[in-house]
N, C-alpha and C positions, 0 to 999 in steps of 0.2 A: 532275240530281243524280247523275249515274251516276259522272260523271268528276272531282267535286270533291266532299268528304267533312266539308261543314261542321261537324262534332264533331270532327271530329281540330284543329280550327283552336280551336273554344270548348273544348273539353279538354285538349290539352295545348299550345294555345299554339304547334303546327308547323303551317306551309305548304309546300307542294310549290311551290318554285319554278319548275321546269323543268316541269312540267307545265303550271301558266299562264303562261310567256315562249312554251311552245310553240305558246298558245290565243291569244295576243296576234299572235303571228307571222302564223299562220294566218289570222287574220282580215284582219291589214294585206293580204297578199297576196292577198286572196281580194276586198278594198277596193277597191285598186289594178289587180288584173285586169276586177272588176267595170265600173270608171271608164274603162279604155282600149276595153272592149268597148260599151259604150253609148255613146261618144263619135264609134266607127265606125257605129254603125248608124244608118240614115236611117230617119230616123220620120216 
């Protein structure tokens, strides 16, 4: 909850876009790195 301020969102109705496109981003990439690097390793 540090980095998303769910009262600003129930009170006045704003969302910080650019802070969750940048949470979404981060995640795909972190998804996609995760997937090529376990696909290399011999298990």
């Amino acid at each position: 909850m540090r980095y998303y301020d769910p009262n600003e969102v129930l009170l006045d109705g704003s969302y910080d876009f650019v802070g969750a496109g940048s949470l979404i981003v981060m995640t795909l990439c972190l998804v996609a790195i995760s997937q090529f690097w376990f696909t290399r390793k011999d298990v």
